[in-house]
C-alpha positions in Angstrom: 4.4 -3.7 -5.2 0.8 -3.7 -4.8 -1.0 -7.4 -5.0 -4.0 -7.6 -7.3 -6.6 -10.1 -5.4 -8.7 -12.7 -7.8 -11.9 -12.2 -5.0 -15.3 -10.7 -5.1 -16.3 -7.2 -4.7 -20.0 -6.1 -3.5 -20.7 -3.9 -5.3 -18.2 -4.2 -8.4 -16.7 -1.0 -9.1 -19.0 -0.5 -12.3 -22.0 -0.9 -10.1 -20.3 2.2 -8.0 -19.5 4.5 -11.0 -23.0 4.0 -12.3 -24.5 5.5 -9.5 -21.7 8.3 -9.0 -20.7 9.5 -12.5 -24.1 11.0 -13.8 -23.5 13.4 -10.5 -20.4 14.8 -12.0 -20.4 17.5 -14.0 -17.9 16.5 -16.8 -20.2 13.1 -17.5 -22.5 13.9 -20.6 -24.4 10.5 -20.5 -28.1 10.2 -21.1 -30.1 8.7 -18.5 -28.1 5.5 -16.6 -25.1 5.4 -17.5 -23.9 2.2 -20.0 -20.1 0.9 -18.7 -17.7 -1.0 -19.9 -14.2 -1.2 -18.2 -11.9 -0.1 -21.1 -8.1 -0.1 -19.6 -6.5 1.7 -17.1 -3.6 1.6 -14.9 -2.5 1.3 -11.2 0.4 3.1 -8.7 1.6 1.6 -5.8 1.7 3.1 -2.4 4.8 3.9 -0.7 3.2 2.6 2.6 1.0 -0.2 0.9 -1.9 1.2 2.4 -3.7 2.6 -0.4 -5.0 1.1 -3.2 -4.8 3.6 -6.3 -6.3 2.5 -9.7 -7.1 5.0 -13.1 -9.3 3.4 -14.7 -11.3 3.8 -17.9 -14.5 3.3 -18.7 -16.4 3.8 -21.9 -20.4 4.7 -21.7 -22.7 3.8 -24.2 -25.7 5.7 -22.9 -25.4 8.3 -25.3 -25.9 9.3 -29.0 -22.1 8.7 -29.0 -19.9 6.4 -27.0 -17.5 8.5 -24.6 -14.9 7.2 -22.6 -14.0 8.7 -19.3 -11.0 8.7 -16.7 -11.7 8.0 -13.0 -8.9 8.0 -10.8 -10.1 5.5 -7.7 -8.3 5.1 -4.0 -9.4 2.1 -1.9 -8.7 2.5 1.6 -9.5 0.2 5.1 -10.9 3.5 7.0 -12.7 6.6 5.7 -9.6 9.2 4.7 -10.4 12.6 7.2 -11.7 15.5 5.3 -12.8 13.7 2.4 -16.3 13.1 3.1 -17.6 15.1 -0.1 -15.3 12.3 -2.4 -16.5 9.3 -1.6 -17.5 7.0 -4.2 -19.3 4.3 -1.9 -17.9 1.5 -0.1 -17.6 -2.1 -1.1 -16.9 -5.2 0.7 -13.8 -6.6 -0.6 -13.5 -11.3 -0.5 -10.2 -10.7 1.1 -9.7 -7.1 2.5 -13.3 -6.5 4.5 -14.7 -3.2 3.7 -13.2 -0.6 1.7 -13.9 3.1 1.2 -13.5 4.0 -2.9 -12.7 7.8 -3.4 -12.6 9.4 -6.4 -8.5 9.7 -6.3 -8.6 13.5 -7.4 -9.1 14.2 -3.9 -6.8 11.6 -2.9 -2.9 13.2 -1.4 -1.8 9.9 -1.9 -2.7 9.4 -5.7 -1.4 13.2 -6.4 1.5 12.2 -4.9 2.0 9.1 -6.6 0.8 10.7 -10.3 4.0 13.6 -9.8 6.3 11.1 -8.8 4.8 9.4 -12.5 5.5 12.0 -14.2 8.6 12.9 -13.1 9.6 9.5 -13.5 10.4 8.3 -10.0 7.8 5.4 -10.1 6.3 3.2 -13.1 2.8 2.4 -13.9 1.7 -0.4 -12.9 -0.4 -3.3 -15.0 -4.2 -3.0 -14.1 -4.7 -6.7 -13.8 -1.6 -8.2 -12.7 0.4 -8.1 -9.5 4.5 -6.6 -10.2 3.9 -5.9 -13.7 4.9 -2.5 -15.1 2.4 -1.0 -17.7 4.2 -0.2 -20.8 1.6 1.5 -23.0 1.7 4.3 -19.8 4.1 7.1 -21.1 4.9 10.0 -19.2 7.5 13.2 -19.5 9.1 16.2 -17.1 10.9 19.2 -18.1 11.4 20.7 -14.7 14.7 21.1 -12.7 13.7 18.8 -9.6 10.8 17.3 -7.4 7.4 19.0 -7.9 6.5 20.2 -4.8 3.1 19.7 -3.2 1.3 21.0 -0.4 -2.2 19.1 -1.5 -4.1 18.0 0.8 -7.7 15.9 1.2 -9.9 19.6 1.9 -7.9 21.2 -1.2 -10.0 23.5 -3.7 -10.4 20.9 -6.7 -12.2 22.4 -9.9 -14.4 20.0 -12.2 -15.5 21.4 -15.3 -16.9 19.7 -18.5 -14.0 18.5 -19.4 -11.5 17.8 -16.6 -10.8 18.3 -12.5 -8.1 21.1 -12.0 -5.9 19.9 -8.7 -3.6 22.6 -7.1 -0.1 20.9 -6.5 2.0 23.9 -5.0 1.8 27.7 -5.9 1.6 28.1 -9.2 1.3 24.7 -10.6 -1.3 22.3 -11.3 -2.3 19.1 -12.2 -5.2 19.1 -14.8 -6.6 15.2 -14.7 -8.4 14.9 -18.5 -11.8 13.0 -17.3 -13.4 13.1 -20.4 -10.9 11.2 -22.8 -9.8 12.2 -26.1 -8.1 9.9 -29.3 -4.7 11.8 -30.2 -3.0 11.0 -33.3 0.0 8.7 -33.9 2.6 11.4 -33.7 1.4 11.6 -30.0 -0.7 14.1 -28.0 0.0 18.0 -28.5 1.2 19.8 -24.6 -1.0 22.5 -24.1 1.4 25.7 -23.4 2.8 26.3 -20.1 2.9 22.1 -19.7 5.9 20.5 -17.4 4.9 17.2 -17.7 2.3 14.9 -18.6 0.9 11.4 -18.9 -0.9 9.7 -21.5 -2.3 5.7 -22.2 -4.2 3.8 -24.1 -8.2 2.3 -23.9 -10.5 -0.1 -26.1 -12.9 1.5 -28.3 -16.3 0.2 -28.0 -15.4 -1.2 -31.6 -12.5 -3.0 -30.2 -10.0 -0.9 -31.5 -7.3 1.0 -29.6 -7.3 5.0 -28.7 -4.8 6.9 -26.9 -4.8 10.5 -25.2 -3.7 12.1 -22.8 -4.8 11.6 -19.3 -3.0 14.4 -17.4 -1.2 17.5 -17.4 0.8 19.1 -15.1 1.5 22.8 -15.7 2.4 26.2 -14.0 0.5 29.7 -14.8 -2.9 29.9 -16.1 -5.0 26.6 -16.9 -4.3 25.2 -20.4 -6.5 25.1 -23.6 -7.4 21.6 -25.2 
């Protein structure tokens, strides 16, 4: 299980997404943006190498507060290939320096989100060590393993709304950056889903929201 440290981190991860999410093209912030961590979750790594963290953020820079999805790994050394995904290093009290990529480039975090949704690992608590997340749920309607051939040079898609990942032949992962509220009967599955994941985040009001936060599907790219 992965070990959250109580230590210092220069910058903090705010400071990093401030600088990296007005460069993406699902952010629709005005000017800097305004965060506020808002909930999240965290995966372990087989190999306890990687650190892998979703978290959420909610900007107030706009006419109207948005919340987004950014799916982080932390690793000791740069990951090959992945040059273009790098969110910016930070120097961690305990760890030394540490190389933050934006996890949708990340073959360990795709790995780690399938075996989520196919319910082979839990989510972890954000916040503290050994602690499954319960507000995480997830589903799978397929016969067996998703396979995946993903790898750090893969052809990911952003859009406005979300960053398409190709898993295997035919089948994707659709990560929903740009977060939603469903309703309390739960989120609707596009067509063509096989799984999914959903959680919950603070509202700059201090109220809950849930949506989904990704998709897994084969055929053509869903619809929200």
């Amino acid at each position: 299980m992965a070990v959250i440290h109580r230590t210092t981190l220069k910058p903090t991860k705010l400071e990093l997404l401030t600088s990296w999410l007005p460069s993406q093209p699902w952010y629709g912030g005005e000017g800097e943006p305004q965060l506020a961590k808002a909930g999240g979750f965290r995966l372990d790594d087989p190999q306890g190498e990687v650190g892998i963290e979703f978290i959420v953020v909610t900007d107030t820079s706009g006419a109207r507060p948005a919340a987004y999805l950014v799916p982080l790994t932390y690793r000791g050394a740069p990951l090959d290939g992945a040059d273009h995904a790098l969110v910016g290093t930070m120097e961690h009290g305990e760890l030394g320096k540490r190389w933050a990529y934006d996890g949708c480039h990340d073959p360990v975090l795709t790995a780690q989100l399938l075996a989520l949704i196919e319910g082979r690992v839990q989510a972890q608590d954000q916040n503290v060590s050994d602690t499954p997340d319960g507000e995480v749920t997830r589903s799978y309607t397929g016969d067996g393993p998703a396979a995946t051939d993903f790898t750090a040079t893969a052809t990911v898609t952003d859009d406005q709304e979300g960053t398409e990942l190709p898993v295997a032949p035919g089948t994707s992962l659709r990560l929903h950056r740009v977060l939603r509220p469903t309703p309390d009967g739960g989120p609707a599955l596009p067509e063509g889903t096989t799984g999914h994941v959903a959680g919950a985040w603070h509202l700059p009001d201090d109220t809950r929201a849930r949506g989904l936060f990704a998709v897994l599907h084969t055929g053509p790219r869903p619809r929200r």
